[in-house]
C-alpha positions as CSV (number, residue, x, y, z in Angstrom):
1,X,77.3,68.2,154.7
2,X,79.7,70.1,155.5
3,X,82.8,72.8,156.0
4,X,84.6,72.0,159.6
5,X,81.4,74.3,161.3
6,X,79.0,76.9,159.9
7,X,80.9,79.3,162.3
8,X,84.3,78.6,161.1
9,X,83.3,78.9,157.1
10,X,81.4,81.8,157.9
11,X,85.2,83.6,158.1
12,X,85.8,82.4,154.5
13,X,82.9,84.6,153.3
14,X,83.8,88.3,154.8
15,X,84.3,89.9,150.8
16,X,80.4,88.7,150.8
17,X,79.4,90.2,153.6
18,X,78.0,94.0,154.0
19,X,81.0,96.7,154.3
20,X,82.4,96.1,157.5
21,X,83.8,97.6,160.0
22,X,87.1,99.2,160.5
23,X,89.2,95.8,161.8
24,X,91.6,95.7,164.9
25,X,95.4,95.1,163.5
26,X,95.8,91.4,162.8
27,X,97.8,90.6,165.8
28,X,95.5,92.8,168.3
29,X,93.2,91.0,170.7
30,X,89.5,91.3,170.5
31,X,88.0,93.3,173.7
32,X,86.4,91.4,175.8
33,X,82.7,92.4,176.2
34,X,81.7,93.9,179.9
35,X,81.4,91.3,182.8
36,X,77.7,90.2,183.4
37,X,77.1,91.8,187.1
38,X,74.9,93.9,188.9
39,X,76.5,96.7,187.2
40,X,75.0,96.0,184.4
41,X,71.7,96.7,185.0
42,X,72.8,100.6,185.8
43,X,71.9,101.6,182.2
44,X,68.5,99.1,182.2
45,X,65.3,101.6,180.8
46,X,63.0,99.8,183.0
47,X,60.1,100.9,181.0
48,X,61.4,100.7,177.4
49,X,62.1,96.6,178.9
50,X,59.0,96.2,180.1
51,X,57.5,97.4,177.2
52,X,59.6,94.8,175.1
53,X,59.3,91.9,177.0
54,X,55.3,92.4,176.8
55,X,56.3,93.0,173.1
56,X,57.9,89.5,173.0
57,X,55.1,88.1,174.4
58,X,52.2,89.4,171.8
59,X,54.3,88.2,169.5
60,X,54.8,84.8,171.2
61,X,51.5,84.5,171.4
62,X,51.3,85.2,167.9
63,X,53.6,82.5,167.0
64,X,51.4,80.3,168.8
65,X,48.4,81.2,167.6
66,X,49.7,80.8,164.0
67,X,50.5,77.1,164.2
68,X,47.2,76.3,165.7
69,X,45.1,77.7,163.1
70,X,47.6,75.8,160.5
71,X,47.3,72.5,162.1
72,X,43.6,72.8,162.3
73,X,43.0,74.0,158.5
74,X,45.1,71.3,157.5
75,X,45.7,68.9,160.2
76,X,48.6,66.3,160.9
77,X,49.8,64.4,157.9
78,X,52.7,62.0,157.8
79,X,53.8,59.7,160.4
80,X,53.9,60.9,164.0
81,X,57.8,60.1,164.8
82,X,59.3,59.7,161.1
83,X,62.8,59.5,162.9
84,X,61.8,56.3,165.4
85,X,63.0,58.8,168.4
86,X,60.4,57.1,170.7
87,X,62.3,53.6,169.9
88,X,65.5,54.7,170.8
89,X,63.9,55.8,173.8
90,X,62.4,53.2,174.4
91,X,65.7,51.2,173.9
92,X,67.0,53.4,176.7
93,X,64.2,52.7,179.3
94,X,64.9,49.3,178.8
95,X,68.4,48.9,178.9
96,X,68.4,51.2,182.3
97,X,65.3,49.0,184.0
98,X,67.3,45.6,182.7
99,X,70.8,47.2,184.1
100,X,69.7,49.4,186.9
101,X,73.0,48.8,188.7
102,X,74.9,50.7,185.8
103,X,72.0,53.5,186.1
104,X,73.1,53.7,189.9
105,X,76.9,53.7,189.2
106,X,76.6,56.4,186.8
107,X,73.8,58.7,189.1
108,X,76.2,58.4,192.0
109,X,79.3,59.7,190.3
110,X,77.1,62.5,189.2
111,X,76.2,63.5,192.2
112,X,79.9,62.9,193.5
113,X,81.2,65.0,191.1
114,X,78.1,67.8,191.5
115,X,79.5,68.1,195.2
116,X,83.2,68.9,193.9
117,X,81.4,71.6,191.7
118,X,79.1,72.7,194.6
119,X,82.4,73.1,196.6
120,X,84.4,74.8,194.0
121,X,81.6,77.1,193.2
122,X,81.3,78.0,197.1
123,X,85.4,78.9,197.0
124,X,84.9,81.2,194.5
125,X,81.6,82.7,195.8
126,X,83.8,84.0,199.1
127,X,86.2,85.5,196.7
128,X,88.8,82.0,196.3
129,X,90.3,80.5,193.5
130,X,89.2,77.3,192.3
131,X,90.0,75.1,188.7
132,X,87.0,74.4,187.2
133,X,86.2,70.2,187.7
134,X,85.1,69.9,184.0
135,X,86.0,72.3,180.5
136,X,83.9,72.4,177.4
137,X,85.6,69.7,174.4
138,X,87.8,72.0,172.0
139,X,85.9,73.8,169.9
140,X,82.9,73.3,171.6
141,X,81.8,77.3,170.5
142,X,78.4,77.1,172.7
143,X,80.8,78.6,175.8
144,X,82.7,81.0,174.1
145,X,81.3,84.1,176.0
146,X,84.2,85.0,178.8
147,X,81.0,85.0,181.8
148,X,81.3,81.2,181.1
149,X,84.5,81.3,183.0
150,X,84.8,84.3,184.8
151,X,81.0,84.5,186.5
152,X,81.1,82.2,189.0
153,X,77.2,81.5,189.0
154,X,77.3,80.8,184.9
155,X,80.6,78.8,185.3
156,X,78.5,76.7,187.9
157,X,75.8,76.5,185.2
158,X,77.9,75.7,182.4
159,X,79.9,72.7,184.3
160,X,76.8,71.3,186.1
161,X,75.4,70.8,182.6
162,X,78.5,69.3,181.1
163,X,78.8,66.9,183.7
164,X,75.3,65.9,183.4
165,X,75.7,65.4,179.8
166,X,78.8,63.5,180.2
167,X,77.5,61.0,182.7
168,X,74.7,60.4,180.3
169,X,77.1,59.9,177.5
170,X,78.6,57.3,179.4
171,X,75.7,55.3,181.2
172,X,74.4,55.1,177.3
173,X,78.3,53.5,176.4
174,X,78.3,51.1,179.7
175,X,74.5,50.2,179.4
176,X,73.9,46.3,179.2
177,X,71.3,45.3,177.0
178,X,71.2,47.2,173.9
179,X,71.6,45.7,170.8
180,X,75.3,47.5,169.7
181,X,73.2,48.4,166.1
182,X,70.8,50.2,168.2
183,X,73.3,51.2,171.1
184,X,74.5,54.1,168.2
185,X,71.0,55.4,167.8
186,X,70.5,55.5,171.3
187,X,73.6,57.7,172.2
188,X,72.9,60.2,169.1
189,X,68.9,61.0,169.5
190,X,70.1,61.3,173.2
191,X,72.7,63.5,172.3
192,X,70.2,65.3,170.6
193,X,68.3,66.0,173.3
194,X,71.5,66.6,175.6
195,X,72.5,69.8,172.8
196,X,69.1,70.7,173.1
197,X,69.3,71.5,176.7
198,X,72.1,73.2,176.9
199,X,72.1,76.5,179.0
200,X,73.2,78.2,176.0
201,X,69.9,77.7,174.0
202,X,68.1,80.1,177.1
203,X,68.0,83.3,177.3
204,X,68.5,83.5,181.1
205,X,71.6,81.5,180.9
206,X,73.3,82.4,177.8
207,X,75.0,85.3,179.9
208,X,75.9,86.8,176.1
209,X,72.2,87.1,175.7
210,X,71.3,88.2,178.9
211,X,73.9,90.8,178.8
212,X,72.4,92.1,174.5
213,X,69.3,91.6,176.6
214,X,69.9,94.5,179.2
215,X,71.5,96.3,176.7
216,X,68.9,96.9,174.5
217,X,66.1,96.6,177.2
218,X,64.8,93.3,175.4
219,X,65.0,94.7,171.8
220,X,67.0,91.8,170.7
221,X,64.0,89.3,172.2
222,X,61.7,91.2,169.8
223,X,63.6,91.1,166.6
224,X,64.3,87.8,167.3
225,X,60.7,86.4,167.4
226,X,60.0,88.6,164.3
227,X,62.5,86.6,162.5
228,X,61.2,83.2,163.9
229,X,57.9,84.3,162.4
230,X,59.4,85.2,159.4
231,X,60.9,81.7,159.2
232,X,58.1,80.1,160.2
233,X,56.3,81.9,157.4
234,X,58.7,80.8,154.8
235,X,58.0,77.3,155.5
236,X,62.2,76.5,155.2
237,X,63.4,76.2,158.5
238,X,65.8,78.0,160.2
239,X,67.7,80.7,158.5
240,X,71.5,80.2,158.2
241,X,72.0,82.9,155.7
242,X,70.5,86.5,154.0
243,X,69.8,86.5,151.0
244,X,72.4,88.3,148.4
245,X,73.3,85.4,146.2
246,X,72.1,84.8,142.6
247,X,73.2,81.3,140.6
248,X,75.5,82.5,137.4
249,X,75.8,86.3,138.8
250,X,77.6,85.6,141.6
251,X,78.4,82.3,142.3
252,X,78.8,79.7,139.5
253,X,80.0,82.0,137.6
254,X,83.0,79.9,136.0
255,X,82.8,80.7,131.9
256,X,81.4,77.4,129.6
257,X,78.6,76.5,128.2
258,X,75.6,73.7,128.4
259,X,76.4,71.1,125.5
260,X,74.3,67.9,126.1
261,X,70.6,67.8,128.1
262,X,68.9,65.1,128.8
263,X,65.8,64.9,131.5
264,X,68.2,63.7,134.1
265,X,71.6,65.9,133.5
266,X,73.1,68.6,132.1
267,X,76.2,68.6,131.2
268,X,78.6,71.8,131.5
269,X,81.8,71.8,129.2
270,X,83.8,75.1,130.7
271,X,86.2,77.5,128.5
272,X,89.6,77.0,128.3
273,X,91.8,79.6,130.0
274,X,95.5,78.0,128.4
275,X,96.2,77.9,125.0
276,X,97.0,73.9,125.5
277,X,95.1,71.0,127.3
278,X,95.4,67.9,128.0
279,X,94.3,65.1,125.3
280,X,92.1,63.3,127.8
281,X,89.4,64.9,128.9
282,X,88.0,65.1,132.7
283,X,84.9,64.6,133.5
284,X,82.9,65.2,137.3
285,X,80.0,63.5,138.6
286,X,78.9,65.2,141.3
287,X,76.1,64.2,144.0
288,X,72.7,64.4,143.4
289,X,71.7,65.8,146.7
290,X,73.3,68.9,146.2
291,X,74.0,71.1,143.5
292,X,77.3,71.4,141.6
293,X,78.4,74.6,142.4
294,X,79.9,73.7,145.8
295,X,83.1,73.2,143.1
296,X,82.3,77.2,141.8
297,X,80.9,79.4,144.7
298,X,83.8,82.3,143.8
299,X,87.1,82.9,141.6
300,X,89.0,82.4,144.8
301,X,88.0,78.7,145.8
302,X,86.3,77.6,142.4
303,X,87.7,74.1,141.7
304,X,86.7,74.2,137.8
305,X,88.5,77.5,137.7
306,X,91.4,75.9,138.8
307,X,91.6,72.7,137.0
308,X,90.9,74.8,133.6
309,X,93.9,77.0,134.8
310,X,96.4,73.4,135.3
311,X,95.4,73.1,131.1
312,X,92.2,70.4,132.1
313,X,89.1,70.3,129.8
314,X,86.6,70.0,132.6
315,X,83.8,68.7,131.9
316,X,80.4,68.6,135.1
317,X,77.5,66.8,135.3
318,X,74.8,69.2,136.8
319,X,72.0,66.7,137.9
320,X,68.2,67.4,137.1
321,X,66.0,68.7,140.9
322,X,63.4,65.5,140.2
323,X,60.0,65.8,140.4
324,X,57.0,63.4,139.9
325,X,58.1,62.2,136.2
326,X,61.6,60.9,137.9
327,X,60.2,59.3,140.7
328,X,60.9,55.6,139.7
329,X,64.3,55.8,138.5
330,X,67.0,54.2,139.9
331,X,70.2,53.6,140.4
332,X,70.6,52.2,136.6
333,X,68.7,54.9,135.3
334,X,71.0,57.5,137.0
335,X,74.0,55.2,135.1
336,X,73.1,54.8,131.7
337,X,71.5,58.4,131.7
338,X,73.8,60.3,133.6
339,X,76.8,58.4,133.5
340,X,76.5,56.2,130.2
341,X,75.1,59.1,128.6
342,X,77.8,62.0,130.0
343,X,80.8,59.4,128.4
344,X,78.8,59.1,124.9
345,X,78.4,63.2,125.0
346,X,82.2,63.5,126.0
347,X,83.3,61.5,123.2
348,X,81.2,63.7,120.6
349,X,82.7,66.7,122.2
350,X,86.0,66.1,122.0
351,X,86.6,62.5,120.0
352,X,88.0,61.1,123.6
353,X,86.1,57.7,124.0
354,X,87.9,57.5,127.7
355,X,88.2,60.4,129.4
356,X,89.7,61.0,133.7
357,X,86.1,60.7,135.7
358,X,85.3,61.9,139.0
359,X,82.6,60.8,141.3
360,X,82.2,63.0,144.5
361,X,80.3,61.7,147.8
362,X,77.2,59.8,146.4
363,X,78.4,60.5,143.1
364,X,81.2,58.6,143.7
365,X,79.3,55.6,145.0
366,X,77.6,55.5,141.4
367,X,80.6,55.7,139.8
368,X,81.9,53.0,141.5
369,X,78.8,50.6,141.0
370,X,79.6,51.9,137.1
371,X,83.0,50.9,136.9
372,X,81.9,47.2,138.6
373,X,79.1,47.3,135.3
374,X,81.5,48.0,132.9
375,X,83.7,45.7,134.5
376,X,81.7,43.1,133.8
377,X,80.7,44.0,129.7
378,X,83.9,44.4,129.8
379,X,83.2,48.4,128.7
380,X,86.6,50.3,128.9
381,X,85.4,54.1,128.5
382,X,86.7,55.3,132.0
383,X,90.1,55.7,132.1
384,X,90.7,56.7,135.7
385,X,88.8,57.1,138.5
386,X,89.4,60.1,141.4
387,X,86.7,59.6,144.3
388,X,86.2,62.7,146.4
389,X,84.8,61.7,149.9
390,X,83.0,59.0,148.4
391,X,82.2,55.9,150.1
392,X,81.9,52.1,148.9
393,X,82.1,50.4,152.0
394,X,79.7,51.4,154.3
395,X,80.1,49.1,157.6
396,X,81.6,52.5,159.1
397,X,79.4,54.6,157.5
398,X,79.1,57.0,161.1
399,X,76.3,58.1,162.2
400,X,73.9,58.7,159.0
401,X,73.7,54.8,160.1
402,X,71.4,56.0,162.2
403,X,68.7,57.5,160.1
404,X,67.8,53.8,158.2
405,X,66.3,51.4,160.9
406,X,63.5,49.7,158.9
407,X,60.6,51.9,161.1
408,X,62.9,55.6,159.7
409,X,62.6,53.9,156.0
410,X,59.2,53.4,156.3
411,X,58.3,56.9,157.1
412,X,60.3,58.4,154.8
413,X,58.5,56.2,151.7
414,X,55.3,57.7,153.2
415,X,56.5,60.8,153.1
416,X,57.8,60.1,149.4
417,X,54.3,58.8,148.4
418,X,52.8,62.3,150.0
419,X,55.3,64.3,148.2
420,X,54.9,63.2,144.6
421,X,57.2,60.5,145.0
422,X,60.6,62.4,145.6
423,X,61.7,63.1,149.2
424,X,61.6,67.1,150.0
425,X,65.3,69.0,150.2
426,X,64.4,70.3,153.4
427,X,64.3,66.7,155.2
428,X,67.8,65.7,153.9
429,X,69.3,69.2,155.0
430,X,67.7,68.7,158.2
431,X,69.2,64.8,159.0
432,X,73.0,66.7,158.3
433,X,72.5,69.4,160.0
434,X,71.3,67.6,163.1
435,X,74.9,65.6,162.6
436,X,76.2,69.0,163.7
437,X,73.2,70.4,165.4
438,X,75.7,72.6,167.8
439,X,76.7,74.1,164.4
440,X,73.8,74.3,162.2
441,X,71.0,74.3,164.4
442,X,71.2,75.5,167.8
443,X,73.7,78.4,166.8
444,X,71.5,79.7,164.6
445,X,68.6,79.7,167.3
446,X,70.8,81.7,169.2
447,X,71.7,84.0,166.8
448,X,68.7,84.5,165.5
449,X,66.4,84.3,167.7
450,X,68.0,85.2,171.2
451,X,70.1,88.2,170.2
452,X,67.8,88.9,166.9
453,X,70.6,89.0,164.3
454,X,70.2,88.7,160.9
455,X,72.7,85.6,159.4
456,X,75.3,86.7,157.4
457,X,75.5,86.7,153.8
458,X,77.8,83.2,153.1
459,X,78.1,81.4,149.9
460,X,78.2,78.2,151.5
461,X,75.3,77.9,153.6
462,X,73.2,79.4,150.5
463,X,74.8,76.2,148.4
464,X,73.4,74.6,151.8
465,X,69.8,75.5,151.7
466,X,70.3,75.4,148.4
467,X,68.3,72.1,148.9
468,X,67.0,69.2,146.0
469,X,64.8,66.0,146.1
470,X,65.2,62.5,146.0
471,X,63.4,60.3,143.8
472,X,61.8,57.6,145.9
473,X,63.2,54.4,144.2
474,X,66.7,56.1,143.9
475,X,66.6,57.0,147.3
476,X,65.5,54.2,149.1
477,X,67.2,52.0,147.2
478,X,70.7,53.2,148.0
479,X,69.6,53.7,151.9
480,X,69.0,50.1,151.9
481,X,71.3,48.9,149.9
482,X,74.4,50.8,150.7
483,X,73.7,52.1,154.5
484,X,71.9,49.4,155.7
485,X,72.7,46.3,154.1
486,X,76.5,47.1,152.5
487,X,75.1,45.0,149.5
488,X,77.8,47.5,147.2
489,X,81.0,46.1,149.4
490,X,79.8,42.9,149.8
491,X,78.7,42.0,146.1
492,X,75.5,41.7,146.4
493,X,74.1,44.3,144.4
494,X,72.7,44.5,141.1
495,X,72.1,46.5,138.3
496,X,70.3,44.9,135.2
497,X,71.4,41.7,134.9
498,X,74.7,42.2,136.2
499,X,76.1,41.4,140.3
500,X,78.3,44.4,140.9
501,X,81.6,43.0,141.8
502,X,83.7,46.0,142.8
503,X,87.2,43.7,142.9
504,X,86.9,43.6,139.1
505,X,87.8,47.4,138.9
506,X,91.4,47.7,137.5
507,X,91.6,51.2,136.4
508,X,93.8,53.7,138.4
509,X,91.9,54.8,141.2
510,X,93.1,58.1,143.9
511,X,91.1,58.0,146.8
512,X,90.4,61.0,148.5
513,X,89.2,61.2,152.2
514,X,88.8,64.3,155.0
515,X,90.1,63.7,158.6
516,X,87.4,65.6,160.0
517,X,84.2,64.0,157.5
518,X,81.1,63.3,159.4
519,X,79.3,62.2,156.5
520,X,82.2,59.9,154.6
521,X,84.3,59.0,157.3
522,X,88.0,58.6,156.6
523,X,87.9,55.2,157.8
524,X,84.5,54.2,156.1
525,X,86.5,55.5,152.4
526,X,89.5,53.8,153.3
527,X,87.6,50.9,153.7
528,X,87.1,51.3,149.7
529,X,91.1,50.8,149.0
530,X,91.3,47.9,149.3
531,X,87.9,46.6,147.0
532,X,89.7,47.9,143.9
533,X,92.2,45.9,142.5
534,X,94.3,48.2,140.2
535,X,96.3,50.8,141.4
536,X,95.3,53.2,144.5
537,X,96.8,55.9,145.9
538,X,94.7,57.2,149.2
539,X,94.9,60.3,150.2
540,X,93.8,62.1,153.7
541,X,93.0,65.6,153.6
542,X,92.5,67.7,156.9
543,X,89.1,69.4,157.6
544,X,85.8,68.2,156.9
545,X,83.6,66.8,153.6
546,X,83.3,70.1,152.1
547,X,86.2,72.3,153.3
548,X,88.5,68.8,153.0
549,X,87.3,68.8,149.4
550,X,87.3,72.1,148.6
551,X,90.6,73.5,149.5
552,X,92.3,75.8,146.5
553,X,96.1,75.7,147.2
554,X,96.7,79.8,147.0
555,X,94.4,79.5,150.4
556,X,97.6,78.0,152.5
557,X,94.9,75.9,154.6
558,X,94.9,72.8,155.9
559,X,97.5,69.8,155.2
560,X,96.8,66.6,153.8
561,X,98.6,62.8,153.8
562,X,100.0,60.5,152.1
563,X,101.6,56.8,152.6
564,X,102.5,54.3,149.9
565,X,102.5,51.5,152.2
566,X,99.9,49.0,152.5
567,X,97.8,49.3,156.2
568,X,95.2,47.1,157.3
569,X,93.0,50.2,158.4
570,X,92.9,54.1,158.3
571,X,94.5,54.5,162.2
572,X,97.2,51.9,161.0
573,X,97.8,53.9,157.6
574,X,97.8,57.0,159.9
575,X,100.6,56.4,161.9
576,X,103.6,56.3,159.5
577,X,101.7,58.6,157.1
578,X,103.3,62.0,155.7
579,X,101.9,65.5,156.6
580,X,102.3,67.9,153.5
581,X,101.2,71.7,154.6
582,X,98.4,72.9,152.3
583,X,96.0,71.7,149.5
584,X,96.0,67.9,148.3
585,X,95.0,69.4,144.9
586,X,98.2,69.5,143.9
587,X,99.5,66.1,144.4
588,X,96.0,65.0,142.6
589,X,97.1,67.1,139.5
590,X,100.7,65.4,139.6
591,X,98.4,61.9,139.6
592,X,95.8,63.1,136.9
593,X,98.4,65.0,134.9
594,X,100.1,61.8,133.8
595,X,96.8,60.2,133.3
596,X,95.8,62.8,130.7
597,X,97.8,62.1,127.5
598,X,99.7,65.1,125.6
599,X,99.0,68.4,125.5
600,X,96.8,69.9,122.2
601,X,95.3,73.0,121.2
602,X,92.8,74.1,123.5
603,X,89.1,72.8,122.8
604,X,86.2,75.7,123.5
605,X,83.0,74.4,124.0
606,X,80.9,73.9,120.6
607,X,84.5,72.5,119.0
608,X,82.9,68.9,118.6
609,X,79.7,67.5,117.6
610,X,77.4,68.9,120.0
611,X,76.3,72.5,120.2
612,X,76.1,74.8,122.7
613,X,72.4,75.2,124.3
614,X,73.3,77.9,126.5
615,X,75.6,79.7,129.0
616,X,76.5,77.9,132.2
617,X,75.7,77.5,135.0
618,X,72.5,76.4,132.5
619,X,68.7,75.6,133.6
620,X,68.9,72.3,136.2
621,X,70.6,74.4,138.7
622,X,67.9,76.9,138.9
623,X,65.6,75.0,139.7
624,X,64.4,75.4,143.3
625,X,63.1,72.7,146.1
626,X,61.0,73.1,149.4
């Protein structure tokens, strides 16, 4: 859900953050922090640790005694393994009892390669040098603490556990006997459990929190349990953020003004800041399982700032947080009332029957089951169509495949029909953050709970946690539909009485996708290219599905692609593909800019036949979900 890491967007967000410290010169290197040895228990107050530890433990003890008065007051609802863990597993046991030879193969080179280690580790215990037999993946941030390399007992710890992992990772790839549409739940749920493990996740091998550990005799063990109480009390998970954030103080600030409601959208017309626009409007439908704002958290990186300052009239959807009264709407309710009935408010707004439309992630997936509709009633009000990370085809959909076996679906509608009928925020945040768990999970446990910091204040991860619901027939629907079944691609979808056929699409269509997207794989969007039969231009942006999407050109980030020729996939289309240095936004604008008619007197909000009914960001994006 997400920029490249929560660690890497966390640098984006230093003007938010409390006043900091005075900063080494740009090009100085950070000090290292003091080698983990026995020195380092010289300045140890045996008694003030002592005291903390048993501290830690009341408070432990605490947070033990807390869940078991909450699961007897209210006892265990929903189903015991919602995510069908125990069938991958079970998958596993199966495959490795059926193959055991492969088991064998792969538990000998283990311990092969643990005797290399065992070797190396003893060269460098008598004071020799020795290359280390395995290295964390690039960017792997868990081992980022120099002890990891330069203590020879936590380099022994780190590479025995990588090697583990890896020769699990590869039994799992070489295993006989698993179905290959199981084979990928079986290597993520046990890569799961492999990131779970990890010495880094435990305080007596984490040598960064062993060494806050002794030097603040244990304090940091204490704070951090008080804040794993804290979250616990909250009831929202882990914390990935402090607060300091308000919606329409500051983030979403961008100036406009609500001008159509209905109970499923809102939708935000924003001022003009040139004294011309374009004729044809533009108009954003973003996904439903966030909120907009992702395209306004500052000035600095606000996307609807931007386009109103290239002469745009933007208009954005801002989708309703549904509740029990939207729980049976689906995927034609969300078109002819958020779609249908954003064009129809456009038009009174402006007198532009066919404006520019963009559909972003899921958004984009509804647009372009719209377009197919219109297609087909031969309904001409889109003009273009701009997809941001938005996915048709979904036979490479990554590893969200994963999350809609037939048993996961089936939980999930219980838990629907135990919610009111709309699927809580908090269970979709926590399926994308487990695609990064390194990232969003288990760094966070570190932080917070090992060495007791608070989380920085970031606009991003509050847009994160930020969280809405899903209605049920929605929801399910396009799980089925899309993710498991491809019905969209293949033409075998419906809405009303019409068989979405995406080939009959002829508008213009630009196609953007993120080199680095877990969630819309590059390949899975290309894969969309070539359903449309008018013009496409694709475009590859680098980073990830937010930070590959949201990418203002004064930033300098990034790079992005581009390659006229036709490619029979994404890795083909890759290789004689163009790098550009910085933001795709621009080549988009040169694209949308001749799609957009000539320039007029700019249009402010309340110009047309709707009025304004109040400020942006406006009501639906207040509203909170658990």
């Amino acid at each position: 859900m997400t920029p490249k890491t929560a660690t890497t967007a966390r640098k984006r967000a230093t003007k938010l953050a409390p006043e900091p410290a005075p900063k080494a010169p740009p090009n100085a290197e950070k000090p290292l922090p003091p080698p983990l040895n026995a020195q380092s228990l010289a300045g140890v107050d045996g008694a003030a640790l002592a005291r903390n530890l048993m501290e830690a433990g009341f408070r432990g003890a605490k947070l033990l005694g807390g869940a078991a008065k909450r699961a007897s007051e209210t006892g265990f609802k929903g189903p015991l393994d919602p995510l069908n863990i125990s069938g991958a597993m079970a998958s596993l046991a199966k495959a490795v009892a059926r193959d055991p030879a492969t088991a064998m193969a792969a538990q000998m080179q283990l311990w092969k390669d643990w005797g290399g280690l065992w070797q190396k580790t003893a060269t460098r215990m008598l004071g020799g040098e020795a290359q280390a037999v395995i290295a964390p993946e690039q960017g792997d941030r868990r081992f980022r603490d120099p002890d990891w390399q330069r203590n020879a007992v936590f380099a022994f710890i780190q590479q025995s556990y990588l090697l583990a992992a890896q020769a699990t990772a590869k039994m799992v790839s070489k295993l006989e006997n698993i179905p290959e549409d199981e084979r990928a739940r079986v290597s993520f749920y046990t890569r799961q459990m492999l990131d779970a493990a990890a010495p880094s996740n435990f305080v007596l091998t984490n040598p960064e929190v062993m060494r806050a550990t002794l030097a603040s005799n244990g304090e940091n063990l204490v704070k951090g349990l008080d804040n794993l109480l804290d979250d616990v009390e909250r009831g929202k998970g882990i914390r990935q953020t402090a607060d300091g954030f308000t919606v329409g103080e500051n983030i979403a600030t961008a100036p406009g003004k609500v001008v159509f409601r209905n109970r499923l959208i809102e939708l935000l017309q924003f001022d003009p800041v040139t004294e011309q626009v374009y004729q044809r409007p533009l108009l954003i439908f973003p996904p439903w399982i966030n909120k907009y704002y992702i395209m306004d958290l500052r000035p600095e990186n606000s996307f609807i700032r931007w386009l109103t300052a290239q002469g745009y009239t933007v208009f954005v959807v801002s989708w309703a947080n549904p509740d029990e009264s939207l729980a049976q709407m689906g995927f034609e309710d969300y078109m002819r009332d958020g779609i249908f009935a954003a064009l129809d408010a456009v038009k009174d707004a402006t007198g532009v029957a066919d404006p520019n439309c963009v559909g972003y992630c899921i958004g984009g997936t509804l647009l372009a089951a719209t377009l197919a509709y219109m297609a087909a009633k031969k309904d001409a009000r889109i003009h273009s169509a701009t997809f941001w990370a938005a996915q048709t085809d979904f036979s490479q959909a990554g590893e969200l495949l994963v999350f809609v076996d037939e048993p996961q679906l089936a939980a999930m509608e219980k838990q629907m029909d135990e919610s009111g009928g709309v699927l809580k925020g908090s269970k979709m945040a926590g399926a994308f953050n487990m695609l990064r768990a390194n990232d969003l999970i288990w760094s966070f446990v570190i932080n917070n709970y090992l060495l007791g910091k608070t989380p920085l204040p970031f606009d991003l991860l509050h847009w994160n946690s930020d969280t809405t619901r899903m209605p049920k027939k929605l929801h399910l629907a396009y799980l089925r539909q899309c993710y498991r079944d491809n019905a969209l691609a293949l033409g075998k979808m419906k809405m009303g009485d019409v068989t979405l056929d995406l080939t009959r699409i002829k508008v213009p269509v630009y196609l953007q996708a993120a080199r680095e997207d877990h969630i819309a794989p590059a390949a899975s969007v290309f894969k969309g290219a070539k359903l449309f039969q008018g013009p496409v231009r694709f475009v590859m942006a680098g980073s990830g599905h937010i930070a590959g999407v949201i990418n203002p050109p004064a930033a300098g980030k990034y790079q992005y692609w581009t390659n006229d020729a036709d490619a029979p996939d994404v890795e083909a289309w890759k290789k004689n593909a163009t790098e550009h240095p910085g933001s795709w936004w621009t080549d988009w604008d040169k694209w949308l800019s001749k799609l957009s008619g000539p320039k007029i007197a700019a249009r402010k909000p309340g110009d047309g036949k709707l009025k304004m009914l109040g400020d942006a960001p406006g009501d639906y994006v207040r509203v909170k979900a658990s």
